[in-house]
N, C-alpha and C positions, 0 to 999 in steps of 0.2 A: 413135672413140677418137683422141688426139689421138697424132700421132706422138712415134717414143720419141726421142730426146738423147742420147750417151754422152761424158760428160765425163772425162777421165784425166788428173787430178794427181799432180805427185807432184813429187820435188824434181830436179833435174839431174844427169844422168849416171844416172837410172833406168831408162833406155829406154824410156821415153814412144812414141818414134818408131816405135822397133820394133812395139810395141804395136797401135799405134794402124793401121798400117801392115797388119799379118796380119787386125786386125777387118776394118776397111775390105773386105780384097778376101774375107774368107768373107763380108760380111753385105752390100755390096755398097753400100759409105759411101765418102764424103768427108770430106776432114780438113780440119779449119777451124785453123791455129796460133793459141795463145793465148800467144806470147813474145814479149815486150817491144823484144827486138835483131831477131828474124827479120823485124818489119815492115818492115826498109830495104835498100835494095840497096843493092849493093858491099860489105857486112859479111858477109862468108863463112865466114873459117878460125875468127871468134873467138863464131861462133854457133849451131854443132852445126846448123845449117837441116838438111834432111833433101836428099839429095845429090838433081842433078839425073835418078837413073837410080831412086830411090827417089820421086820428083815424077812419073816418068813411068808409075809402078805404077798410081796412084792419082790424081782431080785433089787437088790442096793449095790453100787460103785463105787469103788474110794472111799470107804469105811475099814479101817485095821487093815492096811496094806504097806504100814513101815514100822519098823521098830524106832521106839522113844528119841533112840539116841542116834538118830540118821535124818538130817535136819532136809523136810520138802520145801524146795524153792518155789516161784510161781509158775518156773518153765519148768520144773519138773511136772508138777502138778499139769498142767496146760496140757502136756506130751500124755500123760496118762490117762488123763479126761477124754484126749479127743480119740486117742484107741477105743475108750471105752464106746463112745458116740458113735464113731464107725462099726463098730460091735452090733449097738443097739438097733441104727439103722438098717443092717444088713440081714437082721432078723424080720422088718418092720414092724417093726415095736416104735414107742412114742418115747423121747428120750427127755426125762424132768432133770435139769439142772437148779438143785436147790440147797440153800446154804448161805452163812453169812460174811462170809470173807471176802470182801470186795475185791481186793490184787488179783487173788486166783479166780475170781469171773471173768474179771477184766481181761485177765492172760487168754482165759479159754477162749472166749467170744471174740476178742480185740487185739489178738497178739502182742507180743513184747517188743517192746526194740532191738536191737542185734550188742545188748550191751557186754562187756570185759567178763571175764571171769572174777568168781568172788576172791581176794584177797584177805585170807585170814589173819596175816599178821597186821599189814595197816589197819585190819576192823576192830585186832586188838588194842593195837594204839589206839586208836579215836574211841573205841570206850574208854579204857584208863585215861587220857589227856577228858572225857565229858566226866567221869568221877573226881578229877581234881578240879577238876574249873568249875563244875559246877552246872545248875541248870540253864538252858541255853546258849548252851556254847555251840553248840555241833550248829545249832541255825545261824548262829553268826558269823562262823565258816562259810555254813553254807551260802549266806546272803555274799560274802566276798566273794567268791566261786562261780555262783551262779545264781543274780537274782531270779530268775523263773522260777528256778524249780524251790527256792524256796519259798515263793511266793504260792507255791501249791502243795506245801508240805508243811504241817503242823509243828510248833517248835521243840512239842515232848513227842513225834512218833521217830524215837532212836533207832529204829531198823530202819526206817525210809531214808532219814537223813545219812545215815553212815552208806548207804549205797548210793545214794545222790554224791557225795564227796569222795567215794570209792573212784564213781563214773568217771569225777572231774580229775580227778590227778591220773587217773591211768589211762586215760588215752586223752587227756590234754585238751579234753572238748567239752562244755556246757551238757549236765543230763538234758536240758530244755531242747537245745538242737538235738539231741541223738531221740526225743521222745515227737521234734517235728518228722525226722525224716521215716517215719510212716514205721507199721505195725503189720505183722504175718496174720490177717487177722482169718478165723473159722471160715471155709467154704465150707458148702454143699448143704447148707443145711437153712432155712425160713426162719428166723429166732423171735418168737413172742415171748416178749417182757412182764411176767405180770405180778407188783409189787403187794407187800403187805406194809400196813399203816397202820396199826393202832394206835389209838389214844395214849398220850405218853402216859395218864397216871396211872391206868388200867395195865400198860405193859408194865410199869414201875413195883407195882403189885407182885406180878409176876416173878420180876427177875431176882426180888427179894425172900419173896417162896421158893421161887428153885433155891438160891443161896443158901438159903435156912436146910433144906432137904440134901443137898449134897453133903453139907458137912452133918446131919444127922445120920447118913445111909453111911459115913465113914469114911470120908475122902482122906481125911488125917492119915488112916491107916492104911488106905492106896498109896499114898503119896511115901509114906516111907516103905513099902516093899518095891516101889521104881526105884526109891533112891537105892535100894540095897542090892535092887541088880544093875542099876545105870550109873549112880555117884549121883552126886545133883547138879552139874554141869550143863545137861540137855536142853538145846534154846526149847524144848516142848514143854519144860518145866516153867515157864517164864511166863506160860498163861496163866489167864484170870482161873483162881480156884487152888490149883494146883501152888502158883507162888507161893499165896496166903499159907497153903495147908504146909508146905518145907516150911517158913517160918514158925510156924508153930512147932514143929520139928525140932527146930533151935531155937524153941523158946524164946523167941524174939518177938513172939503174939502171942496171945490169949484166943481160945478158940472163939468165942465171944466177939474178940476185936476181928479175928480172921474171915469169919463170916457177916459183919460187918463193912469189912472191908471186899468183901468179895461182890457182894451186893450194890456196891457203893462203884465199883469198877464193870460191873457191866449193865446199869445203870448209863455210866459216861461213856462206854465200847457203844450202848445202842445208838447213841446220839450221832458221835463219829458217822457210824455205820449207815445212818439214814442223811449225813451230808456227803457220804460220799456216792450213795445210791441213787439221790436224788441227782447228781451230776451226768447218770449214764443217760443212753437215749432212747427214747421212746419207751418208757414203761408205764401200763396201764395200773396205776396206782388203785389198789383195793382200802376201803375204808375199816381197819376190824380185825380179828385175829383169824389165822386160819383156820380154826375148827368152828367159826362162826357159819350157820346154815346159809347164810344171805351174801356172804365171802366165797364160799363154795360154786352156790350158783352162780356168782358172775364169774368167777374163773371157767367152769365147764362151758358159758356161754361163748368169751372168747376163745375159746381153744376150739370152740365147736364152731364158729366163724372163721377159724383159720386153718380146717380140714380141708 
């Protein structure tokens, strides 16, 4: 029988961690991270990583394995994920994938398609021609291009759309068709899904607490020792928290408004994050955060049905 998988989505500030964390040491696993900010070191306060005394419970994967200014793709991620998982299995250890970043599940679990290589100069274009034109532009493209794939991509996520429009001019083909003709997806491995749901205003609590607490533990003053060894260029810089905190940097916020607004954006990330979660297949949706006792048990319950 092929060993089992246990994958834990869910959106941010659900206790993923926690989660993942209490499996780990009853079923005798490893945590693989599947977040987009935890792969870089020096980014701490503004990325919930799991602390260095909760690392030391368990080992952890894909936590400070790139520097700032070295941008991970989804197939990069995918390629490094699934070493680690062959790692883990060949140990037999229980391998948790958990984490909020939908793309890089999707990649690890579902493969990608066989799409062009990135194009930095057109990406530069299509940002400058989406800062002059204005907001929604890149999806009005994109709709001339390729209804499908616009019709599956949100009209503000500008990284999606600027590779959906990459796709289509560089090899002259619809992303929609290159995302029919099939995906490299995970062998060798059983994959149980099993999702976190909390109540949005209970998470809403939350993600407004941690906001208030990253920028009181001093993200302000992270964010400018990256900038003074990185510039502030880095698409890592572009995440929730981190943005906010460079603007205040340049005086362009008020730490006040920054935190504000940091709250106020991932807030709208969990939202995203729970319609695009709710799209994957077969996941046994949990009702509650993950340090909830009654969450716990039915995770251990599944996973113990699928030994």
């Amino acid at each position: 029988m092929e060993p089992l998988l246990v994958a834990l989505p869910g959106p941010t500030g659900s206790g993923k961690t926690a989660l993942s964390l209490r499996l780990a040491q009853r079923f005798g696993g490893e945590i693989v991270s599947c977040d987009s900010v935890a792969v870089y070191r020096e980014m701490e306060l503004g990325t919930a990583k799991p602390t260095a005394a909760e690392r030391r419970l368990v080992p952890h994967h894909l936590i400070d394995v790139l520097p700032p200014d070295h941008f991970c793709t989804a197939g990069d991620y995918s390629r490094m994920a699934r070493e680690a998982l062959a790692e883990i299995a060949a140990r037999g250890r229980l391998p948790i994938v958990t984490g909020g970043t939908g793309l890089y599940l999707r990649a690890l679990l579902d493969g990608l398609f066989a799409g062009p290589q990135r194009s930095e100069e057109l990406r530069a274009r299509l940002r400058r021609s989406a800062e002059r034109r204005g907001s929604g532009w890149l999806h009005r493209v994109l709709e001339r291009v390729d209804r499908g794939a616009a019709d599956r991509i949100h009209k503000n996520d500008e990284p999606k759309l600027i590779r959906a429009i990459e796709v289509c001019l560089t090899t002259r083909q619809p992303l929609s068709e290159a995302w029919a003709a099939g995906r490299d997806a995970l062998k060798g491995f059983r994959i149980l899904r099993i999702g976190l749901d909390p109540p949005r205003a209970l998470l809403y609590e939350r993600l407004d607490a941690r906001a208030q607490a990253m920028f009181r533990a001093g993200l302000v003053e992270e964010m400018r020792g990256l900038m003074a060894c990185y510039g502030e260029s880095p698409r890592a810089f572009d995440s929730l928290g981190y943005r906010q905190a460079r603007a205040v940097i340049r005086e362009e916020m008020s730490e006040a408004a920054a935190t504000a607004a940091t709250a106020q954006g991932h807030r709208n990330y969990s939202k995203r994050q729970m319609t695009w979660f709710r799209r994957e297949p077969e996941v046994h949706w949990l009702r509650g955060f993950g340090d909830d006792a009654a969450v716990v048990e039915q995770a251990i319950a599944l996973i113990e049905g699928n030994l």
